[in-house]
TORKE-687624 format. One record per atom (N, C-alpha, C): x, y, z; residue number from 1; atom name. Coordinates in steps of 0.05 Angstrom, whole numbers, plus 32768, in hexadecimal, padded with zeros to 4 digits. Layout:
<pts>
<<X; Y; Z>; NUM; 'CA'> ...
</pts>
This chain:
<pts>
<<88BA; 6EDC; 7CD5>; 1; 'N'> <<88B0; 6ED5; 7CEF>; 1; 'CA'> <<8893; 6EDF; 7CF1>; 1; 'C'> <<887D; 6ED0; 7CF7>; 2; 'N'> <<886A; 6ECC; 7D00>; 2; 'CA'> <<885E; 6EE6; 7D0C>; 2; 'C'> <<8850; 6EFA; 7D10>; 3; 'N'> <<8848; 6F0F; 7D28>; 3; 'CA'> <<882B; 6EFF; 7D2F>; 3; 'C'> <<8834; 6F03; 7D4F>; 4; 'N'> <<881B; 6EF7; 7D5E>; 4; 'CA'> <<8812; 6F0D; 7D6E>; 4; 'C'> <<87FA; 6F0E; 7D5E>; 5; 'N'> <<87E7; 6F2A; 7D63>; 5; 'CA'> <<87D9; 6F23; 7D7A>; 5; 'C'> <<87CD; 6F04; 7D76>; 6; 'N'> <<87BC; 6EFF; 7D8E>; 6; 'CA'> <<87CE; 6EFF; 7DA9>; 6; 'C'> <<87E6; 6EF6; 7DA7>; 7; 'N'> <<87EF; 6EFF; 7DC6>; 7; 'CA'> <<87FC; 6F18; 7DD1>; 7; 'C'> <<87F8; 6F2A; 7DB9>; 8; 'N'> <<87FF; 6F4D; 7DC2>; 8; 'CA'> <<87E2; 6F50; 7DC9>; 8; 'C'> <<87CB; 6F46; 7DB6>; 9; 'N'> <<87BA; 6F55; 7DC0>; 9; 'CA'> <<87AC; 6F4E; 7DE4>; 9; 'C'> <<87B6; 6F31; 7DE8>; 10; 'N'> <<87B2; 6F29; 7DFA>; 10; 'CA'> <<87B7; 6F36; 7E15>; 10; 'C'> <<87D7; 6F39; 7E0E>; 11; 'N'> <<87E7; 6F49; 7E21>; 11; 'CA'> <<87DE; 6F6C; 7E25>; 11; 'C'> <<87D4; 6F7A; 7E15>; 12; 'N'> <<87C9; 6F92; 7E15>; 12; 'CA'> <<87B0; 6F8C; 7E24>; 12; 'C'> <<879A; 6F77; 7E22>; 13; 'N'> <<8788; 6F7E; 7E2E>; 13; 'CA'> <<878F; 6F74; 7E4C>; 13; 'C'> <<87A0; 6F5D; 7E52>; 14; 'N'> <<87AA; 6F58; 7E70>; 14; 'CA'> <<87AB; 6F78; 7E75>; 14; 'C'> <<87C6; 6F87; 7E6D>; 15; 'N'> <<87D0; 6F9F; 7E77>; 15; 'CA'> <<87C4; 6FAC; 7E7C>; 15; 'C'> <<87A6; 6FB5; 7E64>; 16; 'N'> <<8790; 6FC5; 7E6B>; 16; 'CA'> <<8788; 6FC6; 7E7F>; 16; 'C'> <<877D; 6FB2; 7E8D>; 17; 'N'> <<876E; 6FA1; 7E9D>; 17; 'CA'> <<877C; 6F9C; 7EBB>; 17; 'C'> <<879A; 6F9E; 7EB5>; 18; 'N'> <<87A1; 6FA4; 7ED7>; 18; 'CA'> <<87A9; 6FC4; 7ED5>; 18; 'C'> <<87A5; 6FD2; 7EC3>; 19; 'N'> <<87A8; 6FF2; 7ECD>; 19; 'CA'> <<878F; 6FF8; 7ECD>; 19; 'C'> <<877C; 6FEB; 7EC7>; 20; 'N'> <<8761; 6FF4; 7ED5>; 20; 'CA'> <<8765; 6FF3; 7EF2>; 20; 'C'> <<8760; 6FD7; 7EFC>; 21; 'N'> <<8753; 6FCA; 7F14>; 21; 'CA'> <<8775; 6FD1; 7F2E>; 21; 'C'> <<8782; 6FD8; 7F21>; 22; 'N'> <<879A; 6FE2; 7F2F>; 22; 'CA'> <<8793; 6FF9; 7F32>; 22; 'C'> <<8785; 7013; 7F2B>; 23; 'N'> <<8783; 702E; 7F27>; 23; 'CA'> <<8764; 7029; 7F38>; 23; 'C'> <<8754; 7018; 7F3F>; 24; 'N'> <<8741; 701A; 7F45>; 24; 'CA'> <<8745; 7019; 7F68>; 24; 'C'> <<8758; 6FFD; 7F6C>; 25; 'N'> <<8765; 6FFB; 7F7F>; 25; 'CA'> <<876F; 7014; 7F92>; 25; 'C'> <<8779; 701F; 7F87>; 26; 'N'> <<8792; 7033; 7F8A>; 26; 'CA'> <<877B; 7052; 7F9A>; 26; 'C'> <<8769; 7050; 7F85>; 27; 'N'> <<874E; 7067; 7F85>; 27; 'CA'> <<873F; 7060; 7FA1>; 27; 'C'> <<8738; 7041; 7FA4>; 28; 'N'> <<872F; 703F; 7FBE>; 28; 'CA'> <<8729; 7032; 7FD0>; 28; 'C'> <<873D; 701C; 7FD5>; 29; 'N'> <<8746; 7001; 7FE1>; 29; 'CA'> <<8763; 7006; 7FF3>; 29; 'C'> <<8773; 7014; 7FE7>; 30; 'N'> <<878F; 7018; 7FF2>; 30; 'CA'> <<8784; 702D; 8003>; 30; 'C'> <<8789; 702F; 8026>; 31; 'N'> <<8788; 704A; 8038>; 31; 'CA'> <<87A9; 704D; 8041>; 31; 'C'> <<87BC; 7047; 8035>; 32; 'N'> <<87D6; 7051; 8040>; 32; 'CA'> <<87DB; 706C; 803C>; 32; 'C'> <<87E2; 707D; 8053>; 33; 'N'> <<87E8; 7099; 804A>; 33; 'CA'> <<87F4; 709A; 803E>; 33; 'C'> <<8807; 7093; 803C>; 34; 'N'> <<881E; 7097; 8023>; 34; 'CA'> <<8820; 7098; 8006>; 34; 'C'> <<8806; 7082; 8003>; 35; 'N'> <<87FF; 708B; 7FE5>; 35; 'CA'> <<87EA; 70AC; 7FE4>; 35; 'C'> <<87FD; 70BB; 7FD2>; 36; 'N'> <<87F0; 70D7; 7FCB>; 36; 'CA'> <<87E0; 70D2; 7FB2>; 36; 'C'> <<87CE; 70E0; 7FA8>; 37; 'N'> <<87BD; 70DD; 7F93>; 37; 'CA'> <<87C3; 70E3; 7F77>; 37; 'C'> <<87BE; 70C6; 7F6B>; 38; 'N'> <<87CD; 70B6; 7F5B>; 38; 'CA'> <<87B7; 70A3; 7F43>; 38; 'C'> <<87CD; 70AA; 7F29>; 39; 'N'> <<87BF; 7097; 7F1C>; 39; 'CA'> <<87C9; 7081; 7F09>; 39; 'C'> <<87C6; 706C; 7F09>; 40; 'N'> <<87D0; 7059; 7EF6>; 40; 'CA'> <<87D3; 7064; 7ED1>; 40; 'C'> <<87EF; 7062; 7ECA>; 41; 'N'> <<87EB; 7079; 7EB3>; 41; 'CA'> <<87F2; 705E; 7E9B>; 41; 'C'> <<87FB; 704E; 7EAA>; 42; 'N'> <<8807; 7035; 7E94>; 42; 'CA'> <<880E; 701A; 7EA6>; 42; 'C'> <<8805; 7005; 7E94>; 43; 'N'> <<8810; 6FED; 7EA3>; 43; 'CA'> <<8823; 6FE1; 7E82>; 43; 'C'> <<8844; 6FD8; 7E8B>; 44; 'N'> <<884D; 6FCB; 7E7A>; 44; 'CA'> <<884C; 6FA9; 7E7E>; 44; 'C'> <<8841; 6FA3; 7E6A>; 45; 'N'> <<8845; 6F87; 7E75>; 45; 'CA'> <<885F; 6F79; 7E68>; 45; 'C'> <<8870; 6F67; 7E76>; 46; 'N'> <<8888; 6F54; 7E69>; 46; 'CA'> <<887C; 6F40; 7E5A>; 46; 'C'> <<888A; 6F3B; 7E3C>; 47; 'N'> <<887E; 6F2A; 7E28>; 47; 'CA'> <<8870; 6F0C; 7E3A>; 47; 'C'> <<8884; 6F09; 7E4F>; 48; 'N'> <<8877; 6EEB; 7E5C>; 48; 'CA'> <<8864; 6EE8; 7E70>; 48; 'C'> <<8860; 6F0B; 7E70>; 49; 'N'> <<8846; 6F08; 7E7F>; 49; 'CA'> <<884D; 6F0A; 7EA9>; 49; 'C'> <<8869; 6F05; 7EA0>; 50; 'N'> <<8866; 6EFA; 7EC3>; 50; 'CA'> <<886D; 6F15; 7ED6>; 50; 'C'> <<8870; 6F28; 7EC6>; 51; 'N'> <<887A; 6F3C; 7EDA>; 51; 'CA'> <<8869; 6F62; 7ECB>; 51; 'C'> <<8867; 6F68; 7ED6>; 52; 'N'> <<885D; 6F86; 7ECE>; 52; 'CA'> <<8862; 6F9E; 7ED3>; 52; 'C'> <<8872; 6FB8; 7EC7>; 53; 'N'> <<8874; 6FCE; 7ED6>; 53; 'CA'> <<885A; 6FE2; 7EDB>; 53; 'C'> <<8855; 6FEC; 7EE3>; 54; 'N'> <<883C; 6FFE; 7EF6>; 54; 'CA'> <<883C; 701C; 7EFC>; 54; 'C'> <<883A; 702E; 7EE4>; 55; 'N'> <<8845; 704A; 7EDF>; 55; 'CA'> <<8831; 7059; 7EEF>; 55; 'C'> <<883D; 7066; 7F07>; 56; 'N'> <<8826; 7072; 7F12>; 56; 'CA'> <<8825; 7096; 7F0F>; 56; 'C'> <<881B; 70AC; 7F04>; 57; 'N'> <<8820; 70BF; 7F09>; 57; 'CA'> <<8811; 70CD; 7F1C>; 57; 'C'> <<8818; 70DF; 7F2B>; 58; 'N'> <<8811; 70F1; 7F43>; 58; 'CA'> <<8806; 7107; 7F43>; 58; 'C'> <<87F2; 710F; 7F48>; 59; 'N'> <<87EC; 7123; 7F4D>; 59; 'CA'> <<8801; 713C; 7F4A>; 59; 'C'> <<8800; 714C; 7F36>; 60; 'N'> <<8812; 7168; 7F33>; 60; 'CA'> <<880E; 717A; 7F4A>; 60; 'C'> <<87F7; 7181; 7F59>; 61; 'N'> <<87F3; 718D; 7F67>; 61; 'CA'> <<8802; 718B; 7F87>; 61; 'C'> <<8810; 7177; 7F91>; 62; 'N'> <<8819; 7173; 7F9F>; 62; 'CA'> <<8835; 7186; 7FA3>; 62; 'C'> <<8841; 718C; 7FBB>; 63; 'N'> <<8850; 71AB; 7FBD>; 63; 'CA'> <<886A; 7197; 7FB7>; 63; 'C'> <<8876; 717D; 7FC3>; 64; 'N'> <<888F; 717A; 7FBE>; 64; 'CA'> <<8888; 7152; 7FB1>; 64; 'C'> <<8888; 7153; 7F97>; 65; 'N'> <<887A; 7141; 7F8B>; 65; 'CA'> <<888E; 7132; 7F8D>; 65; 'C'> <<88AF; 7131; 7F8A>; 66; 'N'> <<88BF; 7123; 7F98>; 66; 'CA'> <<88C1; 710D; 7FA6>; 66; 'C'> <<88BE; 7117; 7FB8>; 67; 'N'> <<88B0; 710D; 7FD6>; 67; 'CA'> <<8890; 70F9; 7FD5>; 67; 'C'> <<8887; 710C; 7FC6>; 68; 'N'> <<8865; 70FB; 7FC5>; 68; 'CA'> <<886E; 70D9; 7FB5>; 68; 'C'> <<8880; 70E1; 7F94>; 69; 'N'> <<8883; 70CD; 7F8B>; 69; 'CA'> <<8894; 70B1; 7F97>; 69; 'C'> <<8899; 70BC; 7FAD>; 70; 'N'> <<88B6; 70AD; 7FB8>; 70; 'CA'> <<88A1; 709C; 7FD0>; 70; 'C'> <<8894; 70AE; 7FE2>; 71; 'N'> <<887C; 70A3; 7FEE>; 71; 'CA'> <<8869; 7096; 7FE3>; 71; 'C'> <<8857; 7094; 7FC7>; 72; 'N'> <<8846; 7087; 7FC1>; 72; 'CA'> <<884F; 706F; 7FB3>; 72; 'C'> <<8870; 706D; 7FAA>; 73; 'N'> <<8875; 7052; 7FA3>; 73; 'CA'> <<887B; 703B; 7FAF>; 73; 'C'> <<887D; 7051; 7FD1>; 74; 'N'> <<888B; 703A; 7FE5>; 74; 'CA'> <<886F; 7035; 7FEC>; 74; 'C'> <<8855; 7047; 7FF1>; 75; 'N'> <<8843; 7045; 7FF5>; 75; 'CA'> <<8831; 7022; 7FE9>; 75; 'C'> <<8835; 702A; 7FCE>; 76; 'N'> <<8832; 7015; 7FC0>; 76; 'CA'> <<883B; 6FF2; 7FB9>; 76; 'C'> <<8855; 6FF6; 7FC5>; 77; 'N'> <<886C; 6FE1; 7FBC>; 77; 'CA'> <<8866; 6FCD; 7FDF>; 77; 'C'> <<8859; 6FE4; 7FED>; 78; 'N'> <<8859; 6FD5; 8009>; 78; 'CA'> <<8838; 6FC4; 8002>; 78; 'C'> <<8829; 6FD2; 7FF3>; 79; 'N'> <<8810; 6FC4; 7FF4>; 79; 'CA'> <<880B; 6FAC; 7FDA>; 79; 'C'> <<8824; 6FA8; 7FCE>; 80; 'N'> <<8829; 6F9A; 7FB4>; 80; 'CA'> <<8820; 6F7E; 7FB8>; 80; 'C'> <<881C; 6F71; 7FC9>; 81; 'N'> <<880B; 6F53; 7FD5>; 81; 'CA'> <<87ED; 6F51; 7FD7>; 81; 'C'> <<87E8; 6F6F; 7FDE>; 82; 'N'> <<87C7; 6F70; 7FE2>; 82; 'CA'> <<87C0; 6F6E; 7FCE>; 82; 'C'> <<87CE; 6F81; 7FB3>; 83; 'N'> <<87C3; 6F8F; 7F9D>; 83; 'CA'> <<87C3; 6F75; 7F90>; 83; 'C'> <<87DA; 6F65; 7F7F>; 84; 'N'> <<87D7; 6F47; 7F7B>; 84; 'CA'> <<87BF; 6F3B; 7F83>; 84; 'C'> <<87C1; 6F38; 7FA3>; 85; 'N'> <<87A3; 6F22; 7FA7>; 85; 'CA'> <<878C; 6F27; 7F9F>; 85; 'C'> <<8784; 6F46; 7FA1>; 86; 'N'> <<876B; 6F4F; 7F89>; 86; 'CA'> <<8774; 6F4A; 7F77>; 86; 'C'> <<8784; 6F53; 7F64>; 87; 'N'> <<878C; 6F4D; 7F4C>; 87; 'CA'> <<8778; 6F30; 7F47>; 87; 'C'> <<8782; 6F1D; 7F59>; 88; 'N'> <<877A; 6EFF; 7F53>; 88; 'CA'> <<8762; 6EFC; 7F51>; 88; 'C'> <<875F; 6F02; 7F68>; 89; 'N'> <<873C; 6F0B; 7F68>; 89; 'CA'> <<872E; 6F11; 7F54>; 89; 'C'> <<8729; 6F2B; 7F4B>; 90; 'N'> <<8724; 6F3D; 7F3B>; 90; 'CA'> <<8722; 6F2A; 7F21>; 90; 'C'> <<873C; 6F26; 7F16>; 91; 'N'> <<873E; 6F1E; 7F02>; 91; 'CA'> <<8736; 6F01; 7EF9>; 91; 'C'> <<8732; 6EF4; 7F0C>; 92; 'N'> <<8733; 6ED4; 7F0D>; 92; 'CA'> <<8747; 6EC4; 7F03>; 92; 'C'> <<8761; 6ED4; 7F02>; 93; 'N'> <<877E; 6EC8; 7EF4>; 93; 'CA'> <<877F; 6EAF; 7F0F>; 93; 'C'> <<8795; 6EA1; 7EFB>; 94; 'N'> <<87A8; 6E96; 7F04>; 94; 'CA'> <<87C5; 6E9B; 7F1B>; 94; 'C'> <<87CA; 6EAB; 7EFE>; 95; 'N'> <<87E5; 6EBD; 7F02>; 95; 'CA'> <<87DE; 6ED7; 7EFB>; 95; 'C'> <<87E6; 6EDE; 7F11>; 96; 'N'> <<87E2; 6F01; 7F0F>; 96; 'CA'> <<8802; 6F0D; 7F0B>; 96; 'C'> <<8811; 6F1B; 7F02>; 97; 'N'> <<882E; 6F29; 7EFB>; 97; 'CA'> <<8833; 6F32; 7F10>; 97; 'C'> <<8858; 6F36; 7F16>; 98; 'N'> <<8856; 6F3B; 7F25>; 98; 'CA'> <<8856; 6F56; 7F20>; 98; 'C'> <<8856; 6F6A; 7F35>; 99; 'N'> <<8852; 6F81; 7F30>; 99; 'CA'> <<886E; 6F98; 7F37>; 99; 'C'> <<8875; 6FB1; 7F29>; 100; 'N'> <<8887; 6FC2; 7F32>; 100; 'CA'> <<887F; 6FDC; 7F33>; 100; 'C'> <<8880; 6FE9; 7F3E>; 101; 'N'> <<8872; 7005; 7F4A>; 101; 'CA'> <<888C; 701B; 7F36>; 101; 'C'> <<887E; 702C; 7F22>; 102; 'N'> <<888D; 703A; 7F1D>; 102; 'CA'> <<8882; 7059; 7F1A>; 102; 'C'> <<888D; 7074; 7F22>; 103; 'N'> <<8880; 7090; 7F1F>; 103; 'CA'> <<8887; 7098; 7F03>; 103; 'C'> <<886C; 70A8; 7EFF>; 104; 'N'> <<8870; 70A4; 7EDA>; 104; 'CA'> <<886F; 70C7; 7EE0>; 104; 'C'> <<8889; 70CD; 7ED0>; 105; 'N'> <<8897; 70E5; 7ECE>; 105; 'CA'> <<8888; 70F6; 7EB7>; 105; 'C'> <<8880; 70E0; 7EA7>; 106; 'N'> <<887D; 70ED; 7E86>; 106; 'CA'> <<886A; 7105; 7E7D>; 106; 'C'> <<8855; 710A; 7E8F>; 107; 'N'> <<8842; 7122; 7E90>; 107; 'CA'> <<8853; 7134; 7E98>; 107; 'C'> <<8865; 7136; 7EAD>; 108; 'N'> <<8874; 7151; 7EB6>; 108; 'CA'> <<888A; 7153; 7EA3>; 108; 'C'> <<889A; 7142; 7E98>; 109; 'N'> <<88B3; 7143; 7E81>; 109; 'CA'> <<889F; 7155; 7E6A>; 109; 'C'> <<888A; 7142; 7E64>; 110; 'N'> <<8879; 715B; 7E4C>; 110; 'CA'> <<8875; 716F; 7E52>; 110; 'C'> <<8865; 7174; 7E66>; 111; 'N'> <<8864; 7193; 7E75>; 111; 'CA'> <<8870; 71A0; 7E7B>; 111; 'C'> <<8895; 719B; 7E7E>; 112; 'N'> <<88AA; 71AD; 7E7A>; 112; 'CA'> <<88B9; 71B8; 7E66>; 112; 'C'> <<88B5; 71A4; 7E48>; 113; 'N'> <<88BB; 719E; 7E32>; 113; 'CA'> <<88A6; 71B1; 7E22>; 113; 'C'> <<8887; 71AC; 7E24>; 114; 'N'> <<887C; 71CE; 7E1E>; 114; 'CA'> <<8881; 71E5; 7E25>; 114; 'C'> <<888F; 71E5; 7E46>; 115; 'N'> <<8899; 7204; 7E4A>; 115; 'CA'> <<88A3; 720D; 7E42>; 115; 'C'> <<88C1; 71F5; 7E3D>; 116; 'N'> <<88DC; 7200; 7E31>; 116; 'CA'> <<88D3; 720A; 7E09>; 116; 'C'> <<88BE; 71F5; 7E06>; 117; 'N'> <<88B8; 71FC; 7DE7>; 117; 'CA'> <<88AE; 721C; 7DE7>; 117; 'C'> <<88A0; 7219; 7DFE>; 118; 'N'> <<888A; 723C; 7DF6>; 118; 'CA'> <<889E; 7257; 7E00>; 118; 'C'> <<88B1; 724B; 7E12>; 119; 'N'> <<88C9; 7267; 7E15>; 119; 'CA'> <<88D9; 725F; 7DFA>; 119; 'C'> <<88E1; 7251; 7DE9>; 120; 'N'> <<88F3; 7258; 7DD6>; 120; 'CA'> <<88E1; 7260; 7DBB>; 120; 'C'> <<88C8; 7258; 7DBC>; 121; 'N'> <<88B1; 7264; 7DAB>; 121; 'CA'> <<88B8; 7285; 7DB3>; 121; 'C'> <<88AC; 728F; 7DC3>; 122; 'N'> <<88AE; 72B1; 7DC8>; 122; 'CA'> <<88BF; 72C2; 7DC9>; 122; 'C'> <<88E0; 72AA; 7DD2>; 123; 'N'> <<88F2; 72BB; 7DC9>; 123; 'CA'> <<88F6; 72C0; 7DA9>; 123; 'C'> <<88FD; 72A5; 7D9F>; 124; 'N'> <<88EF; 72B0; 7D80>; 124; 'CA'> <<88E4; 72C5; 7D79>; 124; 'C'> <<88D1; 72C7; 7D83>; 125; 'N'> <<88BD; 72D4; 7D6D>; 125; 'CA'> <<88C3; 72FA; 7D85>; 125; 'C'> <<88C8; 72F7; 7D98>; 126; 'N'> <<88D1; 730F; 7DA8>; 126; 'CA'> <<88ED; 7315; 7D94>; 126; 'C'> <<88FE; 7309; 7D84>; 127; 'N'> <<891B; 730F; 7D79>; 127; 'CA'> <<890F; 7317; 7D64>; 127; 'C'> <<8901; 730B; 7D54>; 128; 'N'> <<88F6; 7310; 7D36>; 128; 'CA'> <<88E0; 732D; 7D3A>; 128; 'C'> <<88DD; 7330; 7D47>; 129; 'N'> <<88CC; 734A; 7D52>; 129; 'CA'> <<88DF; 7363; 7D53>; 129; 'C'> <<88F8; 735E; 7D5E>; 130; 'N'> <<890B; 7371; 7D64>; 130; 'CA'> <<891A; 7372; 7D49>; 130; 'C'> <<891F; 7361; 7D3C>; 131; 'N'> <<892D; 7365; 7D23>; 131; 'CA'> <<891B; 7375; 7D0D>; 131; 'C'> <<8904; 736E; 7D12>; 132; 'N'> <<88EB; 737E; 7D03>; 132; 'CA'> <<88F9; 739A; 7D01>; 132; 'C'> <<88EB; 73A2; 7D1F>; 133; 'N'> <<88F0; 73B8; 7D29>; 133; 'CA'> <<8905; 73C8; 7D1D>; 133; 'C'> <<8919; 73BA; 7D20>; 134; 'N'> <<8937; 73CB; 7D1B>; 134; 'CA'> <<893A; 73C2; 7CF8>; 134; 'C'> <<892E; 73B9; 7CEE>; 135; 'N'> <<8931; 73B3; 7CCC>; 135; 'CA'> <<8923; 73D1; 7CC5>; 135; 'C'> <<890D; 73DB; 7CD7>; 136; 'N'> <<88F9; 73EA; 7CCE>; 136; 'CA'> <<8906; 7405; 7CD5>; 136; 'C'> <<891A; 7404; 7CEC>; 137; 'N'> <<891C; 7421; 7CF0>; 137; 'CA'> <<8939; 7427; 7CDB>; 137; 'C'> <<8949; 7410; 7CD2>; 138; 'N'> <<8958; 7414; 7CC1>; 138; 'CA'> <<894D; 741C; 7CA4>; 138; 'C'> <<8939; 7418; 7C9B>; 139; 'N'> <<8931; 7413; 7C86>; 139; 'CA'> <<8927; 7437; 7C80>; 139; 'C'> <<8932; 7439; 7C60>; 140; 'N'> <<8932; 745A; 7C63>; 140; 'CA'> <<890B; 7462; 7C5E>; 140; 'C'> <<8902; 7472; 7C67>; 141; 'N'> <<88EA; 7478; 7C66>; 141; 'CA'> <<88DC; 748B; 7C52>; 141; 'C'> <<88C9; 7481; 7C47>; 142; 'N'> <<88C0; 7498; 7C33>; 142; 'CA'> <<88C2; 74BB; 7C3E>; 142; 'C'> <<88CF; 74D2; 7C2F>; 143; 'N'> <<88CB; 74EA; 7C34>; 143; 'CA'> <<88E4; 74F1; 7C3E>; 143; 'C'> <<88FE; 74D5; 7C48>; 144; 'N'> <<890E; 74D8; 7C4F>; 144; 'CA'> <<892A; 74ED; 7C38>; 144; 'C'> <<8934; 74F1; 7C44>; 145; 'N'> <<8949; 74FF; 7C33>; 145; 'CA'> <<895B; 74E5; 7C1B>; 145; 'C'> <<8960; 74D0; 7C29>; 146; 'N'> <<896C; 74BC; 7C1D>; 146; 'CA'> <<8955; 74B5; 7C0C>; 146; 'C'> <<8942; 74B5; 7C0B>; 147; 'N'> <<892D; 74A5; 7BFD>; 147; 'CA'> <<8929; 74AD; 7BE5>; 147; 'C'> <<8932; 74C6; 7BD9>; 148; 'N'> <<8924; 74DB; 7BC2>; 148; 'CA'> <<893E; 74CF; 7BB1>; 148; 'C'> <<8936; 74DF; 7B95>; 149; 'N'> <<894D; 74EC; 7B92>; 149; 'CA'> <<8964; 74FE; 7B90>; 149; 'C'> <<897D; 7507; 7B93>; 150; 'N'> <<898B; 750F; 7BA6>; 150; 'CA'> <<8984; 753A; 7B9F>; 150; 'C'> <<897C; 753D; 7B8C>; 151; 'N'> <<897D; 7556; 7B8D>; 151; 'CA'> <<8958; 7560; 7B91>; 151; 'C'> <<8947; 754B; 7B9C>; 152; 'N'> <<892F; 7550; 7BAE>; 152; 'CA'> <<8911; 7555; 7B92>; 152; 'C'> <<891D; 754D; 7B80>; 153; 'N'> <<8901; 754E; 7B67>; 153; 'CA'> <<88FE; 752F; 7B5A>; 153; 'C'> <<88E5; 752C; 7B5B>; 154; 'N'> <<88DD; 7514; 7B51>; 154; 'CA'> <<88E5; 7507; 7B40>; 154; 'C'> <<88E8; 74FB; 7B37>; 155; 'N'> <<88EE; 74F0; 7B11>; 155; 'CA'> <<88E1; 74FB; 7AFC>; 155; 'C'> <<88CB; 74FA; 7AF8>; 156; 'N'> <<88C5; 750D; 7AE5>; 156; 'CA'> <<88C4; 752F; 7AE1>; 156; 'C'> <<88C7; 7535; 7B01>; 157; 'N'> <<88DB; 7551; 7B03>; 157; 'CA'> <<88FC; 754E; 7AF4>; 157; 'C'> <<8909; 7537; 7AF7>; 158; 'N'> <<891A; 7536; 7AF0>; 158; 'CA'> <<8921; 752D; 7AD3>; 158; 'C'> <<8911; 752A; 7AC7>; 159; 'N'> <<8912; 7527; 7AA7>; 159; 'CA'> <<890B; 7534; 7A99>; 159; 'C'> <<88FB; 754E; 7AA7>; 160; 'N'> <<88F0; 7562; 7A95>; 160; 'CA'> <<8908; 757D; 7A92>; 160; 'C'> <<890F; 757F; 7AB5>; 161; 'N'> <<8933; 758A; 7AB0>; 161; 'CA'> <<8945; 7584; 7A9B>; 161; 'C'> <<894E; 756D; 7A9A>; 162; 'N'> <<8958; 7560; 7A8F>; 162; 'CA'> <<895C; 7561; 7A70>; 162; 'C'> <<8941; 756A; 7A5F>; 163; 'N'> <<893A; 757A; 7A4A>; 163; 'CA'> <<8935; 7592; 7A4B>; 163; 'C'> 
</pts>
C-alpha cells in the first residue's frame, strides 16, 4: 500500500496552523472569565479532516486547577462558533473542522512521574549508603585483634620462630 506523505504532510500543516491561530485567539480575542490562562499544546486532526481535538494545557500556577480545567473547557466549548468563524476567516478555508476542547494533563502526569522517579532515585542510593555503612562497620579493621595473626606477630616474625 501506497504511503501518502503529501496528505500527512498536508494534514500536519492544517493542524499546525489551527494551533497557532486557535492559541492566538485564546491569548487575545476570547474575554470570557472562565477561560484561565492557557495554551494550545496540540491540535489532532481526524484523517478526513472534518473534525479536530484541541489539547489545551493550563496554567500550573493556578490553586485548584481542577476547577480552572473544568472552567476553561466550558469556557471554550461555549465560544466554539466564534473560534470556527475566525478560523474561516483567518484561514480563507472552506471548511474549517469541527472542533473539541480537550485539557492536556501530560505536562503534570510528567511532572509527577519525575517526582516519583527522583524519590525512588534517593531512596536507592539513601539504602546503598546504609548498606555501605554497615558493610564497613562489619568489616574487620586493620590493628584489629581478628585481623593479625592469632598469636599477635607478623609473618615473618612467624617464620623465623618457626626455625
Amino acid at each position: 500500500m501506497p504511503e501518502h506523505r503529501a496528505r500527512k504532510h498536508h494534514q500536519d500543516r492544517v493542524a499546525e496552523t489551527l494551533r497557532e491561530e486557535i492559541g492566538v485567539l485564546i491569548e487575545g480575542e476570547l474575554s470570557d472569565p472562565r477561560i484561565d490562562l492557557c495554551y494550545v499544546s496540540e491540535v489532532a486532526l481526524n484523517p478526513g479532516g472534518k473534525s479536530a481535538r484541541v489539547y489545551v494545557a493550563i496554567d500550573s500556577a493556578v490553586k485548584d486547577i481542577a476547577k480552572a480545567e473544568a472552567n476553561t473547557i466550558a469556557g471554550l466549548e461555549a465560544a466554539k462558533g466564534y473560534i470556527r468563524y475566525e478560523l474561516k476567516e483567518r484561514m480563507g478555508k472552506r471548511h474549517v473542522p469541527d472542533l473539541s476542547f480537550h485539557a492536556d494533563r501530560s505536562g503534570r502526569f510528567q511532572a509527577r512521574i519525575d517526582e516519583l522517579m527522583s524519590r525512588s532515585r534517593s531512596r536507592k542510593s539513601a539504602a546503598l549508603a546504609r548498606e555501605d555503612a554497615a558493610a564497613a562497620l562489619a568489616a574487620p579493621q586493620p590493628g584489629d585483634a581478628l585481623s593479625g595473626p592469632l598469636d599477635g606477630k607478623s609473618p615473618p616474625e612467624q617464620k623465623a620462630s618457626l626455625h
